[in-house]
N, C-alpha and C positions, 0 to 999 in steps of 0.2 A: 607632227607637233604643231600647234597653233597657240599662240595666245590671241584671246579675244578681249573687249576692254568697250563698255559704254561711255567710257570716259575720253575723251579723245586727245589729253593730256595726262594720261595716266603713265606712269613711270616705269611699269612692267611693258610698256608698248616699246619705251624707248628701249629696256633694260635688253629686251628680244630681238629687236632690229641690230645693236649693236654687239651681240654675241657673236662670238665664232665657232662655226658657222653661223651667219644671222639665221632665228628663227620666223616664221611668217608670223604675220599680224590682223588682225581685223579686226572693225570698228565699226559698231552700233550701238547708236543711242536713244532711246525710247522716244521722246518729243519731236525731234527732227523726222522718226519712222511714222510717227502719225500724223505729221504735218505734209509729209511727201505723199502719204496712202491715205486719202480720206476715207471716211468707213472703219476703218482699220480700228482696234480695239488693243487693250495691251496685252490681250490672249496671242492674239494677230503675231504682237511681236518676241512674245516669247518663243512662240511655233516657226519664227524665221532666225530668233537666237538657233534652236535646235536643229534646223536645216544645214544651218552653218558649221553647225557641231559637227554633224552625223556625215556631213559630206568629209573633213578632215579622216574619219575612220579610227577614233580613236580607241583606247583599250578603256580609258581612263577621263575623267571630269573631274576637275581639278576647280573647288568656288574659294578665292582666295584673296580676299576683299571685295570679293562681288555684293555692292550693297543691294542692288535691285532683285524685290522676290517673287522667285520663278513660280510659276502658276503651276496648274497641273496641264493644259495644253504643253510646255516644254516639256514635265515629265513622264508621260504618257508614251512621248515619240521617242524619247530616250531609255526608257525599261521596259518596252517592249510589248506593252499594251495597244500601241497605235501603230501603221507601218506609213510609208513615205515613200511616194510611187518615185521611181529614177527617171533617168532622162532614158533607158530601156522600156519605159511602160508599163515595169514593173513593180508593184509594190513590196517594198521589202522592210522589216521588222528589223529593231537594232537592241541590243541590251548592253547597256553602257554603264557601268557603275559611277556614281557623283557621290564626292565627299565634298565636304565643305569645312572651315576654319575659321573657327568660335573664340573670342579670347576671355572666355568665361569655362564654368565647369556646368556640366549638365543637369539644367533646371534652374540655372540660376544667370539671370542677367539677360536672356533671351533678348536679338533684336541688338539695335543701335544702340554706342556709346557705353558698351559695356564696362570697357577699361573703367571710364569716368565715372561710372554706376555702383561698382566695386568699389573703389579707391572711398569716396562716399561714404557707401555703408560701412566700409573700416572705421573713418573718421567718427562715424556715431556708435561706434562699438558693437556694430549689429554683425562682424564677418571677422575671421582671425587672419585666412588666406583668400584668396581666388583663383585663377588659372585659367589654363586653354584646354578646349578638345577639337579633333576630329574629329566630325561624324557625316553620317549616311543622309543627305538629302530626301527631305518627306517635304510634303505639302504645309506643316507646318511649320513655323520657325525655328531653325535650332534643338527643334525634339527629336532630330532622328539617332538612329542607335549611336552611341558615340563608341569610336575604332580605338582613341588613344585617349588617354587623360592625363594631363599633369598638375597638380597643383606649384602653385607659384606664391610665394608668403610676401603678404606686402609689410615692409618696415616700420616700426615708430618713427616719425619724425622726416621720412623721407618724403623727396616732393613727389607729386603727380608722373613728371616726369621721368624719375630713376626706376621709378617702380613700372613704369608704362615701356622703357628700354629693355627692362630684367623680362616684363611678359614677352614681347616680341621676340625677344633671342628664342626662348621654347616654343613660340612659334612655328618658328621658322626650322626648328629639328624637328616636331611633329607632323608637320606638315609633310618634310620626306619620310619619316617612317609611316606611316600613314598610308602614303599612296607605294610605298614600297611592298609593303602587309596587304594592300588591294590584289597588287599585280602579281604575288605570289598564290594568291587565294585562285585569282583567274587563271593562272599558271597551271594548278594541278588538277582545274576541274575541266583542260581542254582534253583532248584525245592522245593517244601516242603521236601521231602524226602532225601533230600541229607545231609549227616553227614557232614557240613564242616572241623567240630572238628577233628575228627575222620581220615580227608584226608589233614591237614593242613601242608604241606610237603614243606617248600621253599628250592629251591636249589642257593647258593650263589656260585658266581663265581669269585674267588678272585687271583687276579693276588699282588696288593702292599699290600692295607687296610686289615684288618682284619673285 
């Protein structure tokens, strides 16, 4: 298990270091990586986000506040299109599932500032509710298949704020049933012989949430 975090005051860093057991940490941040690698591109750095991935081994990609969007260089090396030679010499191929956590419902709100995008359109009578989904990381924003959906009903009269607490709490359960419904799904499509148990390793990538 890893959390990662561009952010280098992000609060899922701290939330992980202090667990118990602590969990590991890493830290990259896009400007600083092309300010240390000249040349370097921000394909560059998403291709060393996934090296960092792939080497943790995980089951599971967990994008959950990650505001930075990942190219197709990251996803390429992580579903199995591209492989990543080892310190063996070896090139080897990884297929890693990545969901991600939307606080919108699908099709709508795509991208940044959603809460506040929603809450908006209530206020002009253009939306009744809004909500959150899971969904399956594509190269496009927020269009990929979505796992879980919940609608969340924003109030008359209530602030920005109470209604912005009410979305994150369903967050924050979707988000485990979500990666729960992954690793069952991976669960039944391994062999007789494979120890799920034994390999059950999700790496969360936490840039705000914890």
């Amino acid at each position: 298990m890893l959390v990662l975090s561009n952010k280098k005051a992000a609060f899922g860093l701290q939330r992980a270091a202090q667990a118990t057991p602590s969990i590991p940490t890493a830290y990259l941040a896009l400007q600083p990586y092309l300010k240390k690698n000249e040349g370097k591109t921000r394909e560059d750095y998403d291709a060393e986000v996934a090296k960092i991935v792939i080497k943790e081994n995980p089951d599971l990609i967990v994008l959950a506040g990650w505001m930075h969007i990942l190219s197709e260089r990251f996803l390429e090396l992580v579903d199995g299109r591209k492989g990543l030679v080892g310190e063996d010499g070896v090139e080897k191929k990884h297929l890693i599932p990545v969901i991600n956590l939307h606080p919108a419902l699908p099709g709508a709100f795509d991208g940044a500032h959603a809460i506040e995008r929603a809450y908006e359109a209530f206020q002009r009578g253009e939306i009744e509710h809004s909500g959150a989904m899971v969904h399956r990381v594509v190269k496009d924003v927020d269009a990929g298949e979505p796992i879980i959906v919940r609608e969340v009903p924003i109030e008359k009269g209530e602030p920005l704020e109470a209604f912005e607490e009410r979305l994150h709490k369903v967050e924050h359960e979707i988000i485990v049933e979500a990666a729960a419904k992954i690793l069952d799904e991976a669960k039944v499509r391994m062999p007789p012989s494979y120890d799920f148990c034994a390999s059950y390793r999700v790496l969360y990538r936490v840039h705000r949430h914890g």
